[in-house]
KELUM-522056 format. One record per residue: x, y, z of N, C-alpha, C in turn; residue in one letter. Coordinates in steps of 0.02 Angstrom, whole numbers, plus 50000, padded with zeros to 5 digits. Layout:
BEGIN
XYZXYZXYZA/...
//
This chain:
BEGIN
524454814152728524284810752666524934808952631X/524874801852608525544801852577525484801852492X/526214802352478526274805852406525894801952359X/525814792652361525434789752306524594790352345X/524534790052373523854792252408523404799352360X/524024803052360523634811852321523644808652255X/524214805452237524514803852171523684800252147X/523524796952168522974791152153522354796852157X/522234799952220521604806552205521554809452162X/522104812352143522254817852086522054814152023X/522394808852013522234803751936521374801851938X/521004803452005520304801851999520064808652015X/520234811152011519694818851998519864823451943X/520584819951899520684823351833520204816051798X/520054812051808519704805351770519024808251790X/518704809351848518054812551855517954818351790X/518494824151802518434832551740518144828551708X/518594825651678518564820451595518014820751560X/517604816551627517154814751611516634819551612X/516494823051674515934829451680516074832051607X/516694834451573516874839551543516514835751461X/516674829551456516244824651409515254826951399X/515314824851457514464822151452514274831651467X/514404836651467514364842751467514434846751407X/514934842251370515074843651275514424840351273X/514244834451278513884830351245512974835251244X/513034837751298512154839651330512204845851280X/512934848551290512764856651234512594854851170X/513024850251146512864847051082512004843951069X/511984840751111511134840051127510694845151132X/510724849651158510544856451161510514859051091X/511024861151053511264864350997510764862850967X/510724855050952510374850850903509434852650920X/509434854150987508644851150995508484858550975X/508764863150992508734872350962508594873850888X/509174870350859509064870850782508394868450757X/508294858150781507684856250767506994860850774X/507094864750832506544867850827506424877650794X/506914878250796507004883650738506904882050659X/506854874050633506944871150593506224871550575X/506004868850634505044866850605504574874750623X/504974876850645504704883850680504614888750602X/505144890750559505084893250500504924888550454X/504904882950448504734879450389503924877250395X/503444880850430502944878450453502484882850419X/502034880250363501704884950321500884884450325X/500684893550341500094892350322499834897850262X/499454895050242499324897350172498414899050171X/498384904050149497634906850158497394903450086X/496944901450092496544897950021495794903350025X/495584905149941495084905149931494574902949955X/493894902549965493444900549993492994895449975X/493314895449877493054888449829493764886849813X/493974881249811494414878649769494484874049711X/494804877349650494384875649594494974871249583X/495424867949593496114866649566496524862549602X/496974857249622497564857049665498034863849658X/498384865449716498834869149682499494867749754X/500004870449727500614870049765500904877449784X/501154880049856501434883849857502164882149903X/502724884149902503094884649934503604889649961X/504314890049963504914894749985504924901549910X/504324905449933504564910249866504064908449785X/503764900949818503464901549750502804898649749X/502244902749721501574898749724501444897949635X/500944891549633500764888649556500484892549527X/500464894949489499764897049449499154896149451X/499014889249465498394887649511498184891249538X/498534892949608498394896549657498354901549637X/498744905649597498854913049597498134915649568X/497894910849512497254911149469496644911849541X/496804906349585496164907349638496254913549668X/496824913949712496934920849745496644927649732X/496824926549636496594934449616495814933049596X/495244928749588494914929449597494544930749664X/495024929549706494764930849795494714936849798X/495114941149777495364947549797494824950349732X/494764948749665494264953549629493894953149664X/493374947849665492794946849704492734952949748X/493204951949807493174957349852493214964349857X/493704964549783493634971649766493344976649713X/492824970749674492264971649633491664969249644X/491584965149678490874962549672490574964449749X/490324973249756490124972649821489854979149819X/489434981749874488914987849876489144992049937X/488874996449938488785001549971488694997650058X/488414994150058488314990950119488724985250151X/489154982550078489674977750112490244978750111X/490334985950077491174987850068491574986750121X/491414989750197491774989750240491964981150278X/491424976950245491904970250236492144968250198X/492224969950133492814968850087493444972450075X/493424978150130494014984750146494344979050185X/493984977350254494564973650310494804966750266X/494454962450230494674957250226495314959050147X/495054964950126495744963650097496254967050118X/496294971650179496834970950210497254968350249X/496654962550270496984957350304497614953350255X/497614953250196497774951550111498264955750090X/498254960450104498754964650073499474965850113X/500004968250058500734967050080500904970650126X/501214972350186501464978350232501604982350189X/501894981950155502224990550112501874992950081X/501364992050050500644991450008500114993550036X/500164991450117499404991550148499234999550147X/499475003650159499275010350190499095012050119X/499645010950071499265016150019498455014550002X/498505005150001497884999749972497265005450016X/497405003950092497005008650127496445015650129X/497205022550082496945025450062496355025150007X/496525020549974496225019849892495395015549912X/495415011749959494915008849984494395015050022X/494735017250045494345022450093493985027350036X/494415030449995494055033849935493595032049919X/493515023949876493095022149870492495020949884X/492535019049972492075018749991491765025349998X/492165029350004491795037050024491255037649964X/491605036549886491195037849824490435034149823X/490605024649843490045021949855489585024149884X/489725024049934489195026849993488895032749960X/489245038549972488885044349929488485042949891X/488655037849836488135038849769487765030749785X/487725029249824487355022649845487615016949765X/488335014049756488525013149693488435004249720X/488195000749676488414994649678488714988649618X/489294988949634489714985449573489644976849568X/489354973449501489604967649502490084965449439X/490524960849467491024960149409490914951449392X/491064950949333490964943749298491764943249277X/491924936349299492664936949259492674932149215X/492984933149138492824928349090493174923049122X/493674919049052493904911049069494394915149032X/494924920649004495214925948992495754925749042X/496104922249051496814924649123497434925849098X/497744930049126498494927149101498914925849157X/499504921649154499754921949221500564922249201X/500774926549238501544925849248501784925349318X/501934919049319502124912849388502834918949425X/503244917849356503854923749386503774926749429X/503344933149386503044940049432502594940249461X/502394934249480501654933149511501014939449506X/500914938749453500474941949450499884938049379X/499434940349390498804936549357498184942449313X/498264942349271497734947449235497074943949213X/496684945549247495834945349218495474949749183X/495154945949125494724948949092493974950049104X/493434955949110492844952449143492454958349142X/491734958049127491244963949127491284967049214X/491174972349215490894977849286490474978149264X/489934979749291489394983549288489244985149361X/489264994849337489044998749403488104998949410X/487985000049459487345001849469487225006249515X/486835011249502486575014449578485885012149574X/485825012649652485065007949647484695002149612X/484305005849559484344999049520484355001349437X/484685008249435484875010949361485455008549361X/485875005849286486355005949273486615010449242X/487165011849292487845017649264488235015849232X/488695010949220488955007849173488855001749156X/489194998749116489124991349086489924992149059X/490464989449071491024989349042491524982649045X/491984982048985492584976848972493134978849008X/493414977049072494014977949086494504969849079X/495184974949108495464967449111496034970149182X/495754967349242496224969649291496744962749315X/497084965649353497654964849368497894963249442X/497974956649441498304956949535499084954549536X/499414957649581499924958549591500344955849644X/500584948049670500644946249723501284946149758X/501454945549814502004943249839502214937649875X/502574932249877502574926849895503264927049930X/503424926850009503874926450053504104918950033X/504634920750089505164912050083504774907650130X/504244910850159503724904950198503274902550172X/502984903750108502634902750051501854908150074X/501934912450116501444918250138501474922250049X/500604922350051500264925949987500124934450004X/500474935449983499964945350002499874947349932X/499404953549940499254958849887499634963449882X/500084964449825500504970549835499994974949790X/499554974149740499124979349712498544976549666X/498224979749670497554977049608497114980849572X/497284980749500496914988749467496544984649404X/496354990149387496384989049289496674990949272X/497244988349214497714988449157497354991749120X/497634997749106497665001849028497884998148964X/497695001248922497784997648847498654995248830X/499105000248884499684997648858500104993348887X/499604992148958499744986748988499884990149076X/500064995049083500084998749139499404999549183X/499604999149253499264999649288498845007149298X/498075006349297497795013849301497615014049363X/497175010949395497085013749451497045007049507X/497075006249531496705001549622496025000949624X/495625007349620494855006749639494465005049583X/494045001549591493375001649524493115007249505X/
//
């Protein structure tokens, strides 16, 4: 082989690198991009549990839901955790733990289970009315209702009472709604208990 012979190979297989070494930046770069895009739509992809009536537009997003919503939500969750009997508790136990926050759930759990233990026992059936009475702080997401209980066993009434409870939400950077707690507020504004 003579010397301009290699000379000329060599200048075309450092001109070939070049190029592999190009269109090989180019595919990672392509790559990079099509990874991100889909890590992109992958977390920014929201689903949002709605009430079962919707009384309102409402907006939720990264960390923050409307008041709207928060107003429906906590009537989802009273509903479920006042307006129900001896016979449907154990579907308003799962569906509001399906609802409730991981860090929250076990205790929510215990307090549900009590309850139901009490229901059952005394065959109790609670319905709750919620006035037009809300308050909402968007901030702390949380929503206070005002609204008669009335307990019943059978078909005597055990109580007849004014509360004003309280739901307590959490809103992730995916705009995901949970229950971090839900009681009646005491007179000084503190939370008394979880169960009816």
């Amino acid at each position: 082989m003579t010397p301009e012979l290699a000379q000329t190979r060599e200048r075309k297989l450092r001109a070939d690198l070049g190029y592999h070494r190009i269109v090989t930046a180019l595919l990672a770069a392509l790559n990079l991009g099509l990874f991100g895009g889909f890590f992109f739509l992958v977390f920014n992809q929201k689903t949002v549990i709605t009430p079962a009536q919707l009384h309102r537009p409402f907006a939720v997003g990264a960390a923050y839901a409307s008041p709207e919503y928060l107003v429906d939500m906590s009537y989802l969750v009273l509903d479920l955790l006042l307006n129900t009997d001896f016979s449907r508790i154990e579907y308003s136990k799962a569906s509001l733990l399906k609802l409730a926050d991981p860090e929250s759930g076990a205790r929510m759990r215990q307090v549900l289970d009590d309850a139901i233990r009490r229901m059952k026992r005394e065959e109790l059936t609670t319905i709750w009315r919620p006035e037009k009475t809300v308050e909402v702080n968007e901030r702390a997401h949380t929503v206070v209702v005002s609204g008669a209980l009335r307990t019943l066993s059978g078909s005597r009434v055990v109580s007849d009472t004014t509360r004003r409870m309280q739901v307590r939400f959490r809103v992730d950077l995916s705009g995901r709604l949970t229950v971090r707690e839900a009681g009646e507020l005491g007179a000084d504004g503190a939370l008394l208990a979880t169960n009816p």
